[in-house]
N, C-alpha and C positions, 0 to 999 in steps of 0.2 A: 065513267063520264064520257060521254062522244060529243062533237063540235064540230061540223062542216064548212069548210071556205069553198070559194069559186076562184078557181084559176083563170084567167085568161090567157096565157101563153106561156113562151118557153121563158123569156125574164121573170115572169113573176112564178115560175116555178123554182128559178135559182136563187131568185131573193126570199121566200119561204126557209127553204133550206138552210139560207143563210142566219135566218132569223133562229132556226131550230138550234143552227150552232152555238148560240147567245146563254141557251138553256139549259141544253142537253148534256149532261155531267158523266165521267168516265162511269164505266158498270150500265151505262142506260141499254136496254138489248131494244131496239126499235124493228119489228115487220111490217114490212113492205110489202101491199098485195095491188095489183094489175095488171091488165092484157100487156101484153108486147107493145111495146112502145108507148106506153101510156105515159112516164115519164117518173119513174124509179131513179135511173140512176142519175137522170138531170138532178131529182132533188136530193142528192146524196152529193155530186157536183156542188151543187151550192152551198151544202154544210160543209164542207170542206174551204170550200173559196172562202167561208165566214171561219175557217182556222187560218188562214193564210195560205192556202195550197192553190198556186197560181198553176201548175203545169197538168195536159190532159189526163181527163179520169175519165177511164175504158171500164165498160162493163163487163165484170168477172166469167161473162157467160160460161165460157170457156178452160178458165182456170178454177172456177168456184168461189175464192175468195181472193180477193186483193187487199194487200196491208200498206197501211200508211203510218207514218211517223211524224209526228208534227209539234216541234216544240214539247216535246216528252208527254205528247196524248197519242195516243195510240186508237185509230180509227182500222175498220176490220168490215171490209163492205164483200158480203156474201149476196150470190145469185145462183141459188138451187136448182135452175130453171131444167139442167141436163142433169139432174141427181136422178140415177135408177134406184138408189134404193137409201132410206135412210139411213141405215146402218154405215152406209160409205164416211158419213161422216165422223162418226167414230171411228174410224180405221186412218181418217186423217189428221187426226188427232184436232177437230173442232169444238171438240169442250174447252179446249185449254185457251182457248180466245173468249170463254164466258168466265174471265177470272175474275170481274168487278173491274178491272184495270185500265177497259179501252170500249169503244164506242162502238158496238155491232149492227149493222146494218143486213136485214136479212132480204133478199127479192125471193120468190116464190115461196113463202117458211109452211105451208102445207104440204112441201115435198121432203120437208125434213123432219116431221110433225113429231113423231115420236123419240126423235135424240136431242129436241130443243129444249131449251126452260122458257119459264113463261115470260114472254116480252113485258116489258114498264109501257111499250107506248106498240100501238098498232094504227095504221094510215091505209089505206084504202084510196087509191085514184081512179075513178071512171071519168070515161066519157064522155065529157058535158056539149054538145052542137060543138064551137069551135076550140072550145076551153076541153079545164077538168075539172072535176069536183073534188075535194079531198074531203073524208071522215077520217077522225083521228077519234080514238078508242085509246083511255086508260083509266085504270083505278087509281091511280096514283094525283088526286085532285090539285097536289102544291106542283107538280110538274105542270095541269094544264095548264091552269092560272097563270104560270109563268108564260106558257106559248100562247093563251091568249093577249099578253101585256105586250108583249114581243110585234103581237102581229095588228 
């Protein structure tokens, strides 16, 4: 099932997000696909702000994944974007974060394609003149349902 909204800026990308939080239940593996700066980890920010997590959320660029802990949900927000090779993540031990237990958020998951399992929910942001567009991609028909009621 796929469904497209229209963004209009950086609020209504955190309030999305926020809304996603509403929904999105531990074990959900959610990929992230966009150019550089399109706005991944703003709506990764905002699911978070919709757990209650008031203080800065930095993009993993750099360290791969950053972990959160929030009221005994466990959120797990991956950015592949510098992964040389996919194997790296198995040597990091990144299976053990697809334990059904916590909320995986993955930015670039075509750089990790063959150590992943298959995402419940895929989102897609371009471009749009001042905005973005999001398409949101899943099989899972009672999860969209729910993020279209959300939204």
């Amino acid at each position: 099932m796929k469904v497209d909204f229209c963004i209009e800026n950086e609020a209504e990308m955190l309030a999305f997000g926020t809304q996603l939080a509403a929904v999105i239940q531990p074990g959900c593996l959610v990929f992230l696909y966009g150019e550089l700066g399109a706005g991944k980890t703003t709506l990764v920010r905002g699911f978070l702000r919709g757990l209650g997590f008031d203080r800065a959320v930095k993009s993993p660029t750099y360290t791969l994944v950053e972990p959160y802990l929030l009221g005994g949900q466990k959120v797990f927000h991956f950015d592949l974007y510098r992964l040389a090779d996919p194997d790296e993540l198995e040597y990091m031990g990144a299976r053990d974060h697809f334990d059904g237990n916590a909320v995986c958020f993955i930015e670039w998951p075509e750089r990790g394609s063959s150590q992943l399992p298959v995402p419940d929910l895929e989102i897609t942001i371009l471009y749009q003149g001042g905005g973005r567009a999001l398409q949101l991609s899943t099989a899972d028909q009672s999860l969209m349902k729910k993020i279209l009621k959300q939204h």
